[in-house]
C-alpha positions as CSV (number, residue, x, y, z in Angstrom):
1,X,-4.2,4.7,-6.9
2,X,-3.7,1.8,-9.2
3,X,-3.0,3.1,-12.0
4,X,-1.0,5.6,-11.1
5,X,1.1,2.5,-8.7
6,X,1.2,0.5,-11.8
7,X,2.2,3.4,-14.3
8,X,4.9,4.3,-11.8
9,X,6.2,0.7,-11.8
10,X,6.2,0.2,-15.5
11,X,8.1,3.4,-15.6
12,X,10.9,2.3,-13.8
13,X,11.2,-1.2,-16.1
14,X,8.7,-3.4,-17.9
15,X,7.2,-5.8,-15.8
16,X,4.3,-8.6,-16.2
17,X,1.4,-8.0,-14.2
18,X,2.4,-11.0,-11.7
19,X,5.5,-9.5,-11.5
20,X,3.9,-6.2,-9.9
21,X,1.4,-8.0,-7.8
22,X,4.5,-9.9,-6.6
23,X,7.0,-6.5,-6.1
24,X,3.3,-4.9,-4.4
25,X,2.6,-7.7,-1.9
26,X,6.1,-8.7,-1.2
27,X,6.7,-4.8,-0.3
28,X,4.1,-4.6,1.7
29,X,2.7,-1.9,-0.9
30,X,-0.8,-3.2,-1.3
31,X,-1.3,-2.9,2.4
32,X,-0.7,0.8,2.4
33,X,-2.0,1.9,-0.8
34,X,-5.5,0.1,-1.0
35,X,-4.9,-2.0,-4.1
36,X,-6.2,-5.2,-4.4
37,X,-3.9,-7.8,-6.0
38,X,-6.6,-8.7,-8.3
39,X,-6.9,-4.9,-9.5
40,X,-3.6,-4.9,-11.5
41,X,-4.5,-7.1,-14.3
42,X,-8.0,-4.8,-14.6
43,X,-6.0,-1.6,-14.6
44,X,-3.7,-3.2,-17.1
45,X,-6.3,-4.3,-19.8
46,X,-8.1,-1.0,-19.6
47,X,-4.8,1.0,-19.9
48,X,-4.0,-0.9,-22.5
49,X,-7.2,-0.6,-24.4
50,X,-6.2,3.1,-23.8
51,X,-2.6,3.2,-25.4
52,X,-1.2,4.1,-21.7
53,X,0.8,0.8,-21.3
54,X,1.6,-1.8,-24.5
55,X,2.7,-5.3,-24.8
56,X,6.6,-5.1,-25.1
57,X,7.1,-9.0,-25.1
58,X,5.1,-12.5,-24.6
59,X,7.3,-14.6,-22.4
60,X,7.0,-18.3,-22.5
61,X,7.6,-20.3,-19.8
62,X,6.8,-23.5,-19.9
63,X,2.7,-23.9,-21.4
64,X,2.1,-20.9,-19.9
65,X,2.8,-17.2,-21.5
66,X,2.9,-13.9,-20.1
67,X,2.9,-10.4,-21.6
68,X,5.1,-7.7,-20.3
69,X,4.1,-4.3,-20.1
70,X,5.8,-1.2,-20.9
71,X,4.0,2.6,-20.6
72,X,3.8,4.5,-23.5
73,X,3.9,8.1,-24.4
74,X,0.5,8.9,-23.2
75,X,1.3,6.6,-20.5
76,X,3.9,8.9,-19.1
77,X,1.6,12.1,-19.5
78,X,-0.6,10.2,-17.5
79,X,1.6,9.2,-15.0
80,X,3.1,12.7,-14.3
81,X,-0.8,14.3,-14.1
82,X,-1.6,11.7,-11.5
83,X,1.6,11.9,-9.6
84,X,1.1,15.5,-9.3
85,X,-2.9,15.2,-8.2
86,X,-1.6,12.7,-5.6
87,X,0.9,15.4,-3.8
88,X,-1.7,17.8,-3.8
89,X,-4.8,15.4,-1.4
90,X,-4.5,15.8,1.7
91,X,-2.3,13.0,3.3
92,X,-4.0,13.5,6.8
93,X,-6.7,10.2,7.0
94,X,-8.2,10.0,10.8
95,X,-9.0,6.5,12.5
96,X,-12.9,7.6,12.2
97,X,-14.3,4.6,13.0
98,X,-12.0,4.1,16.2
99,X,-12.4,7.8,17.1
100,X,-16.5,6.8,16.9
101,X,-15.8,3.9,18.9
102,X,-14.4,5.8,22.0
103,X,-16.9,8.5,21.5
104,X,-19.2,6.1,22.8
105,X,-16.4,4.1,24.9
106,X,-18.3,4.7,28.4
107,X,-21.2,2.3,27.6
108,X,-19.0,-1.0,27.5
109,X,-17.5,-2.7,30.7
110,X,-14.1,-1.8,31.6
111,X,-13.1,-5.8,31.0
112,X,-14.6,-5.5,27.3
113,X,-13.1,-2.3,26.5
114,X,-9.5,-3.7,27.5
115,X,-10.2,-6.7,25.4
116,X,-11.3,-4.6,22.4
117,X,-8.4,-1.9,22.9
118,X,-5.7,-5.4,23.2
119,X,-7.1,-6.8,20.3
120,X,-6.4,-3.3,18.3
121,X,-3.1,-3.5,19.8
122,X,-2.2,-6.9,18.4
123,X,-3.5,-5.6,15.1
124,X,-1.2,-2.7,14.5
125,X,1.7,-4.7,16.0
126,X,1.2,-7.3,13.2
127,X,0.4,-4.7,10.3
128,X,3.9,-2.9,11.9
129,X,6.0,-5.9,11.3
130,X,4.7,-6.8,8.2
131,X,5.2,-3.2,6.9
132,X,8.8,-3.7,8.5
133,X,9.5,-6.8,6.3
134,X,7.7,-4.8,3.6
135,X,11.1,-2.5,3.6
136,X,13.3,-5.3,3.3
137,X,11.8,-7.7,0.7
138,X,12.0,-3.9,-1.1
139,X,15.3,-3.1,-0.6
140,X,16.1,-6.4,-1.4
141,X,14.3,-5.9,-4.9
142,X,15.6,-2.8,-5.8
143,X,17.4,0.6,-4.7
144,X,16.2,2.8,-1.8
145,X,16.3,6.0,-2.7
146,X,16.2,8.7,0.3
147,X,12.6,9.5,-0.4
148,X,11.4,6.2,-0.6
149,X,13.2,5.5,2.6
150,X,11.3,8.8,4.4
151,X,8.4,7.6,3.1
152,X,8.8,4.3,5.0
153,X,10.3,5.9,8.3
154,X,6.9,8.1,8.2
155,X,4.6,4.8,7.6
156,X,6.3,3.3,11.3
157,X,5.5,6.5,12.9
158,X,1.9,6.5,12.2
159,X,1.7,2.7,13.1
160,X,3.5,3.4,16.9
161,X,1.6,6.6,16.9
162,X,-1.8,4.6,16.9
163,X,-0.1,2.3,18.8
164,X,0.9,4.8,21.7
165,X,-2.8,6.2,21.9
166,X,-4.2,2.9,22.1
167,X,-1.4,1.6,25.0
168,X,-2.6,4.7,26.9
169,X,-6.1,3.8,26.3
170,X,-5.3,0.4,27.8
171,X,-3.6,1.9,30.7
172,X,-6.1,4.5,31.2
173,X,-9.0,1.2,31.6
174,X,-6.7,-1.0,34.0
């Protein structure tokens, strides 16, 4: 997921890798892609070593310099393959360790289950809103194109979807 995340960026511009963990975290994009802001610079060193993405300029600022990234050639034929092995998984990912949980929901006490299922509650509400102000610190950054904004529209749904089981749940234990 990394590579093909930081690939895809570098396709659109060159970029430092601060400057992607920046765009990622700002976004909200680490959250719902599993990438670990410390991951970047990895992927970047080892792509590197492997002619997908070069050095197209050393920035100074200051004492400090930076090297922006572009992708290469191979970088692109990378890119594409992985962007067409990521349509083809299956995008359907089940809660399994809260679908465990309430497997086995009848040996707590209808107080601790409630407390659980509000704490869950709280969770997704906070992971919503951050993937809400994800969108804009995005749209802010650069265009929204109409798949991009789908893409976000279909993120919210699964957050209120979770979040409508687990009201019910909370209702269903009062």
């Amino acid at each position: 997921m990394t590579r093909l995340m930081v690939l895809g960026l570098l396709k659109s511009k060159p970029m430092s890798g601060y400057e992607i963990q920046q765009l990622l975290t700002k976004s909200q994009t680490d959250a719902w892609a599993g990438i670990l802001p410390g991951s970047i610079y990895h992927a970047l060193k080892k792509m590197e070593k492997e002619v997908l993405v070069e050095i197209d300029a050393i920035e100074q600022t200051g004492n400090r310099s930076k090297a922006i990234y572009k992708i290469t050639a191979a970088g692109e034929k990378e890119f594409s393959q992985l962007l067409v092995e990521s349509l083809q998984v299956s995008s359907v990912h089940l809660p399994s360790q809260l679908y465990t949980g309430l497997s086995f929901i009848q040996y707590l006490e209808k107080d601790e289950i409630r407390q659980a299922l509000q704490n869950q509650q709280l969770l997704l509400e906070a992971q919503l809103d951050q993937q809400k102000a994800g969108i804009e610190v995005k749209r802010n950054h650069m265009p929204m194109d109409e798949v991009t904004e789908m893409l976000f529209q279909n993120v919210f749904k699964q957050y209120e979807l979770q979040l409508d089981l687990i009201r019910n749940l909370i209702r269903h234990y009062e």
